[in-house]
N, C-alpha and C positions, 0 to 999 in steps of 0.2 A: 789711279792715274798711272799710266806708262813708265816706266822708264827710259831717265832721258839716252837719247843717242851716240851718249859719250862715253868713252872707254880709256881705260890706262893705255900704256905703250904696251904696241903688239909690234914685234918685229917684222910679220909678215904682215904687216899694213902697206896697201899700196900709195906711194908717193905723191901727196899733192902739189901743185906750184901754183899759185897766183903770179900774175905778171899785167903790168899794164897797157897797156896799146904803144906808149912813146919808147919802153922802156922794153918791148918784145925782140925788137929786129938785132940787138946788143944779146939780148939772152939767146936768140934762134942760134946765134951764131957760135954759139959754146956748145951746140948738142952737136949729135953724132950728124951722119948723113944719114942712116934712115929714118934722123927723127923729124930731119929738117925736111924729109922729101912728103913724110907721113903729114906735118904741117903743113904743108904745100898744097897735098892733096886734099885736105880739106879746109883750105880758104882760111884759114886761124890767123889772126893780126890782132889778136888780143881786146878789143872792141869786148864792152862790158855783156858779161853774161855767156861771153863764148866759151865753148871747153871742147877739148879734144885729148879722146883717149890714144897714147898711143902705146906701139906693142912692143913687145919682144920678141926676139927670134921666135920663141914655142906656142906663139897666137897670144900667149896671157900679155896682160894688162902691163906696162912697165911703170906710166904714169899718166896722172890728169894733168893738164892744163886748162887754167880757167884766166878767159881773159875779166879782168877789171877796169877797163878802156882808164879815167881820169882818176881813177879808186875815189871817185863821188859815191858810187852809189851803193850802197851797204847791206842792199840784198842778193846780188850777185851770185850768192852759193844757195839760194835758197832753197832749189829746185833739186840740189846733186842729191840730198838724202833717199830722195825717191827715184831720180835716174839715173844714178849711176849703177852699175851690175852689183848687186848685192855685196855686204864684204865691209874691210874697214879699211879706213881712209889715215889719212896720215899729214901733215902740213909741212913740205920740206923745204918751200922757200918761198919771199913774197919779194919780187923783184921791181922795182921802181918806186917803190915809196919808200924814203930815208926814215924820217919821225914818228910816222904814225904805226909802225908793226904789230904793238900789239892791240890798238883800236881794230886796225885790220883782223886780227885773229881773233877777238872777240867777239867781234861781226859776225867772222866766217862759224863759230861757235853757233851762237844762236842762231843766225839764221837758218845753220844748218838745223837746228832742235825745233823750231817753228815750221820748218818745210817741212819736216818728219810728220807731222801731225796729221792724225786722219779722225775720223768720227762714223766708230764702225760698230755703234753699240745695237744696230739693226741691222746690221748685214749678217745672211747666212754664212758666208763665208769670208773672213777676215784676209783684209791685205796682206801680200806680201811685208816681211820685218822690214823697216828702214837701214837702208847702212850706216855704220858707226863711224865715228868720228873716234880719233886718238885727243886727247884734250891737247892744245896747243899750248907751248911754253909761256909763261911770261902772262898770265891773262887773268882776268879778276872771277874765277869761278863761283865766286858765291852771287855775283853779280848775275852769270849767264841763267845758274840755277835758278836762283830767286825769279829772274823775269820767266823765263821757257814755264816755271810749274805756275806761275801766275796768268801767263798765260793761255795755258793749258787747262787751267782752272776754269776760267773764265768764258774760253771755247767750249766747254763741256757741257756748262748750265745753258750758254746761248740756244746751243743745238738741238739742247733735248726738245725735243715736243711738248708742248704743253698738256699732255695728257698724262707726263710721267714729271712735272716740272711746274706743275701749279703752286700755290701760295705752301704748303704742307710742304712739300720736297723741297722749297727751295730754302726753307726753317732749318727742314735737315741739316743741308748739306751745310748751312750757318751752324748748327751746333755739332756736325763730324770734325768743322774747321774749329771751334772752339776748345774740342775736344783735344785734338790735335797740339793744341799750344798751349792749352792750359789756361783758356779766356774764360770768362765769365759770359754766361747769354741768359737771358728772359726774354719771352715771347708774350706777349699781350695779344691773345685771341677773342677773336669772334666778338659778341655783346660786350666784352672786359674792354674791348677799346673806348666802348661811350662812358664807366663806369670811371675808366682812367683817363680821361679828357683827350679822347682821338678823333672827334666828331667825323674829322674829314675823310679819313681813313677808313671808317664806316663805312661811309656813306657812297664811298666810288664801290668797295668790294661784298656787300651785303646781299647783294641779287647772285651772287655763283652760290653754287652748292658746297661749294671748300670755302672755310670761312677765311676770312680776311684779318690779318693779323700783321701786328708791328714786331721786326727780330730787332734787339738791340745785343752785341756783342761790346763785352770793352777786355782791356786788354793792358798789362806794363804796370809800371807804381803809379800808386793814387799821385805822387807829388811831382811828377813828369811834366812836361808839357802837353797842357790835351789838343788831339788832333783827333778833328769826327770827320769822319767818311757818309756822305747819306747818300743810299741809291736809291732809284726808282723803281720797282719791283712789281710792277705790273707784267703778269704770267703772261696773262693772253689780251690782247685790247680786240673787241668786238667793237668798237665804237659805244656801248652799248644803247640808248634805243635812237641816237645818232649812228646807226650802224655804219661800219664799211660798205665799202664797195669791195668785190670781191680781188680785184688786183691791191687795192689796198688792205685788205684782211689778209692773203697769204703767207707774210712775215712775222704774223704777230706775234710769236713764241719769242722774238728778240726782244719784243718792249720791257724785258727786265732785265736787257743789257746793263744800265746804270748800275742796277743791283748786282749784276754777275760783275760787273768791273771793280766795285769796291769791295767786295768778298774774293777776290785775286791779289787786288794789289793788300789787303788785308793779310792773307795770306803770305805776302813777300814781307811785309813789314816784320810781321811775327820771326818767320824765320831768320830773316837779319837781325832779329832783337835790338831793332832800335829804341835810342830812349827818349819812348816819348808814352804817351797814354792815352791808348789806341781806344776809339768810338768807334765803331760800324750800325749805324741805323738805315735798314729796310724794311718799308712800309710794301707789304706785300700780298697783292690782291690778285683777284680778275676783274676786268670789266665786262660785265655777261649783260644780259637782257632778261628778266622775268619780273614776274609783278608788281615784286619792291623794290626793281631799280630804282638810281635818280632820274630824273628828270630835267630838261630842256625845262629854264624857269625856275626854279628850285632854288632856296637860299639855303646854304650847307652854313653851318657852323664851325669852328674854327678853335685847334687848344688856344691861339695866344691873343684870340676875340675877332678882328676882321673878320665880315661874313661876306659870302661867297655867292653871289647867283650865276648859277650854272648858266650858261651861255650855247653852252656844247657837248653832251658826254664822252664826246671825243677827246676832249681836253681833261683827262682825267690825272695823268701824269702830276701834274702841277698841282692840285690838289690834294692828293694824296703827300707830295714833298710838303705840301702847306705845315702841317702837323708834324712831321716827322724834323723839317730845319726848326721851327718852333721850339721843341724837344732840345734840342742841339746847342742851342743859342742861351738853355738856361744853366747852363756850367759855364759859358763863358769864354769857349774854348781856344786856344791860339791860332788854330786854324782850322775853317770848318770848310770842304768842298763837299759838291753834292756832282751827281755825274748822272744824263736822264739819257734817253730816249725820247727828245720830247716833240722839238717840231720837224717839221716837213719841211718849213721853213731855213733853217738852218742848212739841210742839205741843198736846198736850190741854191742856196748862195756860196756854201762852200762845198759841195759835192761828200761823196762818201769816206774820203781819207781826213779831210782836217775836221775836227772836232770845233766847234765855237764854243770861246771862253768867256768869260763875262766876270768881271770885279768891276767895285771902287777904286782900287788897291792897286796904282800904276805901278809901284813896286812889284807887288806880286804878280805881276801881270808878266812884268817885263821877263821876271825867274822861271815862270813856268814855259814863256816863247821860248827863253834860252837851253833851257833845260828842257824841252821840246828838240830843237834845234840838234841837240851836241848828241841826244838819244835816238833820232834816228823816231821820233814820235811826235810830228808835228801838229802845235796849237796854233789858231788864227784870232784875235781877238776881234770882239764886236761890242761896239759901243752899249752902255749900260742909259742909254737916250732921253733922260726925264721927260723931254716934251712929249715923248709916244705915252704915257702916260695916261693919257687922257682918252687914248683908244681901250684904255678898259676899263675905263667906270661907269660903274651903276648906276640906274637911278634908284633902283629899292635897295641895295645893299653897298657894303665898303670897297667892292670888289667883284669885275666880272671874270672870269673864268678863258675869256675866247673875246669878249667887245664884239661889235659891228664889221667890223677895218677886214681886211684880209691883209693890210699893209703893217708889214715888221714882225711879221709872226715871230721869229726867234728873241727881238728884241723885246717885245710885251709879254714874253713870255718870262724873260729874265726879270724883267722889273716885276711881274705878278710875285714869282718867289720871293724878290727882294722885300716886299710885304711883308713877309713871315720873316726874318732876320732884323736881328738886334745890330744899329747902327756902328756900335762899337764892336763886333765882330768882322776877322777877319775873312771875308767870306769870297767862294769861289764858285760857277755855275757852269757846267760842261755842258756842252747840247750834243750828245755823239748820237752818232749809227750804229755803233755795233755789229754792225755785217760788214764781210765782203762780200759785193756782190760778183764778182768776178773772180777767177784766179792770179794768184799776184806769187812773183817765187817769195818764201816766208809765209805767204799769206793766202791760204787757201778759202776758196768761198767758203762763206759761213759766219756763224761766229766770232768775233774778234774785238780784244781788248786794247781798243782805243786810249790814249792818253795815260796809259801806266808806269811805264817807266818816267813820261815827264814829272807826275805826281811824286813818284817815288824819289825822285834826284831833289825836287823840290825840299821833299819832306827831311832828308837824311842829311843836306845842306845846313835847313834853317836850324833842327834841334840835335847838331852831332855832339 
């Protein structure tokens, strides 16, 4: 992993200024006259996102101004690390906002370490270095660190290709992160999943040629409060003999987003050593097509008994969490979230930025919007619907997989999990994307860990 973008004081750092749109035409008026004229000539009124280099007598650089028009919006600097002229940067004054300075600067922090970010493990020739940043006074550094390597983490697994990032690699990188902190892992492979009661887990990743295996990492003292992480860990999704269509097959190296997100934010916990007693279960497969695939039809078997008739191998996701929240549910834990890649569903209603969350638990509901909210990592909640219910039952089994319906797919989705969860568990259901599809400043196509820092505020909250 990179090193982040951030630097002690360098005295030849060039001068940053945030300033915001109401708060510009009072600052314009303290600079000199060629700076006021150099703003002039390039249209600058502080409107969010705007920046303007201006010089010095010798052509160099004297400083940036970056407008933050209402300082709403807390990506702003996301983009400077990669366009401004190489070099290091500096924070010399944020002008219009009284209270919040060092929110502001913690922002401009990360966002700037998030915009740095590239994924050039296949390029001949690697980017240009990012420019640095000077660390900003006053600001919660272990905070920017923790999120930037978690989500850098996280970025890194999304990306890779599924040919270097199948079930095998992505064990690894679970036990390089274990290694690293001192956790504990066992891996439950191949035929050992039916032998150890993982029926389901089997039975989605049995047809690839890389066997299909459960990582469970834990973490902290036995006497802590347990808090389990479950992702979804699907390498590649083929559909399998429900194949894709090929616009739908292109992305599929993200389907183990859930898993890259809870081995990130896993990672940030560790490092902050929080006290609690950390779970990470990822059930980690492919969904391939060859002879002993599942089948369309198929009653799969289940650790905590509910049995399963496949509906759709598409729907494999759910499935495979069947067994692994099972797993999860029998320590009892204080808080278990699980975090998927799961419906299609989910993104038509809420597109690719919010995450759908899903509890019991309007408490917890309400902590994770908030702490959503205050991170700059927005959750949307979606009813947990009992009457949809009935869009996924079987007649030969406890349990369909996909139902009839195409109506609430995110929602039948949530309540199939909820199946597998012990009713007295605190339990939490993310339906993310994990990609950007687009470029965003901070948030470059690709990759990206959804809902982490909300998790993380949640977590560091409940059990400080």
């Amino acid at each position: 992993m990179s090193p982040l973008p951030l630097v002690d004081p360098d005295p030849k750092a060039t001068p940053l200024t945030l300033v915001t749109d109401k708060a510009f035409g009072a600052w314009r008026d303290t600079q000199g006259d060629a700076v006021k004229a150099w703003l002039s000539t390039n249209d600058f009124s502080g409107k969010a996102g705007e920046v303007c280099l201006t010089p010095l007598e010798d052509g160099a650089v004297g400083q940036v101004v970056v407008g933050i028009g209402d300082g709403a919006d807390k990506w702003v600097a996301g983009r400077l690390a990669r366009s401004l002229p190489e070099g290091t940067y500096c924070l010399e004054q944020i002008t219009g906002i009284e209270d919040e300075k060092a929110q502001v600067s913690t922002w401009l922090a990360l966002s700037w370490c998030l915009g740095a970010y590239t994924f050039d493990r296949y390029k001949s020739e690697s980017p240009t270095n990012p420019s640095k940043l000077v660390w900003p006074e006053d600001i919660d550094r272990a905070y920017v660190e923790g999120a930037a390597q978690a989500t850098t983490l996280t970025r890194d697994l999304i990306n890779t290709p599924a040919e270097d990032m199948g079930p095998a690699a992505l064990a690894a990188a679970a036990e390089e992160l274990a290694d690293t902190h001192g956790a504990a892992i066992n891996i439950v492979l191949g035929d050992d999943l039916l032998s150890e009661n993982f029926p389901a887990i089997h039975a989605v990743g049995r047809a690839a040629d890389v066997a299909p295996r459960l990582i469970d990492l834990t973490w902290g003292k036995a006497d802590a409060p347990k808090v389990t992480l479950v992702g979804k860990g699907v390498c590649f999704d083929s559909g399998g003999l429900n194949i894709k269509p090929t616009n739908g097959m292109r992305w599929m190296k993200k389907d183990m987003g859930g898993g890259a997100t809870v081995l990130g934010l896993a990672d940030w916990i560790m490092r902050a050593k929080l006290s609690v007693r950390l779970r990470v279960l990822v059930p980690a497969v492919e969904n391939a097509i060859s002879g002993n695939a599942f089948r369309p039809g198929d009653v799969v078997p289940t650790r905590k008994g509910p049995t399963i008739e496949v509906g759709n191998t598409d729907a494999e996701g759910r499935v495979v969490l069947a067994d692994a929240l099972a797993l999860a549910c029998e320590e009892s834990p204080s808080l278990l979230i699980d975090c998927a890649t799961l419906t299609g569903a989910a993104r038509v209603a809420l597109g690719p930025d919010l995450p759908a969350l899903f509890t019991p638990d309007d408490s917890l509901a309400k902590e994770l919007m908030s702490a959503g909210m205050a991170n700059n990592d927005p959750l949307w909640r979606l009813p947990l619907w009992a009457g949809y219910r009935r869009l996924i039952e079987s007649k030969i089994a406890d349990v369909s997989n996909s139902g009839e319906s195409g109506f609430a797919g995110a929602i039948t989705a949530a309540l199939f999990l909820k199946t597998f969860v012990s009713e007295d568990t605190p339990w939490v259901h993310l339906d993310l994307f994990g990609w950007n599809p687009d470029d965003k400043p901070g948030r470059p196509m690709g990759g990206e860990a959804y809902a982490q820092r909300a998790i993380f505020e949640v977590i560091r909250n409940r059990f400080a």
